[in-house]
C-alpha positions as CSV (number, residue, x, y, z in Angstrom):
1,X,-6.2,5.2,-1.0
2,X,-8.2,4.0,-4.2
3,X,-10.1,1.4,-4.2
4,X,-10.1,-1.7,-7.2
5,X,-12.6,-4.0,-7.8
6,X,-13.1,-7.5,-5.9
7,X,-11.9,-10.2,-8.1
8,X,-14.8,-12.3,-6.1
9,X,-17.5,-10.1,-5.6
10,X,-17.0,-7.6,-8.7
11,X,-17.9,-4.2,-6.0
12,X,-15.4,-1.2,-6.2
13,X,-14.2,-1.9,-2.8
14,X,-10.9,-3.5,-2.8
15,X,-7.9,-1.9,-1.1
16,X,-4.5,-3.1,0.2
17,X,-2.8,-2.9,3.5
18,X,0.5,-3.7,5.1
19,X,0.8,-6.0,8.4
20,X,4.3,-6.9,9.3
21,X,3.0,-9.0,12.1
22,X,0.9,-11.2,9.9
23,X,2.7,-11.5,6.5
24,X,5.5,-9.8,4.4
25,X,3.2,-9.9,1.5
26,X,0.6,-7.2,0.9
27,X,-2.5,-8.4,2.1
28,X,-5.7,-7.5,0.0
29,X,-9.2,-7.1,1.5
30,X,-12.8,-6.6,-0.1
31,X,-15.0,-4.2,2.7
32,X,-17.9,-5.9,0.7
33,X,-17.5,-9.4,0.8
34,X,-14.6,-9.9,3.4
35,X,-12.4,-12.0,0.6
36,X,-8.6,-11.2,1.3
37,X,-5.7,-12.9,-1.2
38,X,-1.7,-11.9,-0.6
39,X,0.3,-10.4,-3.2
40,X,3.5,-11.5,-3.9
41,X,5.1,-8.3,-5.3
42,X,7.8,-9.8,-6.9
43,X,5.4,-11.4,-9.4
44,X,3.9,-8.4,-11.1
45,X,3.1,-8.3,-15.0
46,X,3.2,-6.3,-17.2
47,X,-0.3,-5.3,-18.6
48,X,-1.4,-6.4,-21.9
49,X,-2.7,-3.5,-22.9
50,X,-0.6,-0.6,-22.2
51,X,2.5,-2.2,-21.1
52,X,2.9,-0.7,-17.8
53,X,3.2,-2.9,-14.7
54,X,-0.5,-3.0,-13.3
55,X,-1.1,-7.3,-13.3
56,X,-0.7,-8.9,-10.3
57,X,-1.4,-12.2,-9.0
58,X,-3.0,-12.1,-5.9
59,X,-3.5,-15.8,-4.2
60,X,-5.9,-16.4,-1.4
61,X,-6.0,-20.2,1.0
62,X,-7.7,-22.4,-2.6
63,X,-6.4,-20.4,-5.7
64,X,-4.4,-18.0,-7.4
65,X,-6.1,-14.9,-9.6
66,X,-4.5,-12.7,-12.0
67,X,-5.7,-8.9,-11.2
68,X,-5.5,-5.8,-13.8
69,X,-5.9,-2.7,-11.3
70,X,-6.9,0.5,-12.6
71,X,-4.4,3.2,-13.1
């Protein structure tokens, strides 16, 4: 699985994982820093730049973040 970078630590070490026991949201985790935030799928963007859906918006327990991920 590729990784993405951490919106909170910047290190290419971001991946995603399913848990159907703790959430039906995917749950993303940093193997740097430890931060996780849920995605709500259903609230993809479209990306600015090429126009293909790669913007999410990931929210963790204090705030919301808007994530590009890399193709």
């Amino acid at each position: 699985m590729a990784t993405q970078i951490c919106p909170k630590c910047k290190e290419d070490l971001f991946t995603w994982r399913i848990d159907d026991e703790i959430s039906d949201l995917t749950i993303w985790g940093c193997y740097n820093c430890y931060y996780e935030a849920l995605e709500d799928e259903s609230n993809e963007r479209n990306c600015r730049k090429c126009g293909k859906k790669t913007e999410s918006k990931l929210k963790d327990d204090k705030k919301t973040v808007l994530v590009a991920f890399r193709l």
